[in-house]
N, C-alpha and C positions, 0 to 999 in steps of 0.2 A: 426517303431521307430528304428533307426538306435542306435549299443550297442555301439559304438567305434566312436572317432573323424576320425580315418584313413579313414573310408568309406565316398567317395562321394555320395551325395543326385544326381548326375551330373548324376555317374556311376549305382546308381540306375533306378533310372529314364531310362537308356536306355535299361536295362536290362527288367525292368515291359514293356516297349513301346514294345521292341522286343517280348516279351511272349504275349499280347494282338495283335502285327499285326500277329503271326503266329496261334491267336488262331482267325482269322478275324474280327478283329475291327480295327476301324476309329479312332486312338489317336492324342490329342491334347496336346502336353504339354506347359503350361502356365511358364513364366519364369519373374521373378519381373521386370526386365527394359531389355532393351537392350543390353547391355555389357552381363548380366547372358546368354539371348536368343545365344546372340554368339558365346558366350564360351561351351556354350549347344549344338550347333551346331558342334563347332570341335571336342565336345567329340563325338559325333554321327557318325564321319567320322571315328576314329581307333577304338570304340568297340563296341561291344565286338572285339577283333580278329579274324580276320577270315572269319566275316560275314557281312553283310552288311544290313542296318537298311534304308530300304528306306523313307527318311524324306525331308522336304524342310522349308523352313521358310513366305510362303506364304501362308497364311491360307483360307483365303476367294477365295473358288470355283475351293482349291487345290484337286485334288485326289489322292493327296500321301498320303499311310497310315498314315504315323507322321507328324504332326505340329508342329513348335515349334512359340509358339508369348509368347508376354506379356501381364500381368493383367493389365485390362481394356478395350482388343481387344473385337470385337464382334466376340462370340465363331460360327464361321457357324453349320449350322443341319448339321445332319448325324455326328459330331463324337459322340460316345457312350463311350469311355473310357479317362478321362480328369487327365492329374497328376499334381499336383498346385506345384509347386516348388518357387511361391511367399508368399509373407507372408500375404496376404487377401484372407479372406474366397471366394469362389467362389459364386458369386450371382446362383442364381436357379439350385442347386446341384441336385434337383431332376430329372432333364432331362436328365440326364449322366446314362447310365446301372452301370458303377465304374467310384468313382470320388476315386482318390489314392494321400493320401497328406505324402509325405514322411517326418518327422520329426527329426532333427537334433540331433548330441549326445549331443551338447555343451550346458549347460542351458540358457546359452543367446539367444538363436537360438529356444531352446523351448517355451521361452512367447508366442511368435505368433502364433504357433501349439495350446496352450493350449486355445488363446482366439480362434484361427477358430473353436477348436474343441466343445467349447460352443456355438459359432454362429451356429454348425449346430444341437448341441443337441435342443437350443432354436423353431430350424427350423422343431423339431417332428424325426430327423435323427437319429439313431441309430450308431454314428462310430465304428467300430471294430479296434483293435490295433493290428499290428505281429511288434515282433522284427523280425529285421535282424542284424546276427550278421559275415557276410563272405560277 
């Protein structure tokens, strides 16, 4: 849960992506439509600083550690770690080792977080919450 409007969900997301490819896993990040996927994408290219977050926007039979598509793609096997930055719950969460939904500060931006996060209690899911607040 993000404490501040100043933090990007964008800027996260690359941050969680780059910590899951250096700890070896296969990320997928899901992005609500096309314009988000995009924009997600340029952010991919300058951060963090410095380093470089190997991704590409072709998902199906990519072998770049990060994915970036949108909700409603067919998620291919092999990735293990999925970050929803749309606002629908992920269908079959349980195939994911970490499914990571990062949650907006703004209350308008949290309805959607609160109703996925009942779709997945309904689903037997346990979600755990961290803020981040830098």
């Amino acid at each position: 849960m993000l404490d501040s409007e100043r933090l990007s969900a964008a800027h996260i997301a690359c941050r969680l992506a780059m910590k899951a490819w250096e700890q070896g896993h296969l990320v997928m990040v899901l992005a609500a439509d096309e314009n988000d996927a995009a924009s997600l994408d340029e952010v991919m290219w300058d951060f963090p600083a410095g380093r470089f977050l190997p991704h590409s926007r072709e998902s199906a039979g990519s072998d770049t550690p990060v994915s970036i598509d949108v909700q409603g793609t067919q998620i291919p096997e092999g990735r293990d770690v999925l970050i929803n930055l749309s606002d629908q719950p992920v269908a079959e969460p349980g195939r994911f080792r970490r499914l990571l939904e990062i949650v907006p500060a703004t209350e308008q931006q949290r309805l959607a977080s609160r109703r996925k996060f009942r779709v997945y209690r309904d689903m037997g899911l346990e979600p755990a919450t961290h803020r981040i607040a830098k």
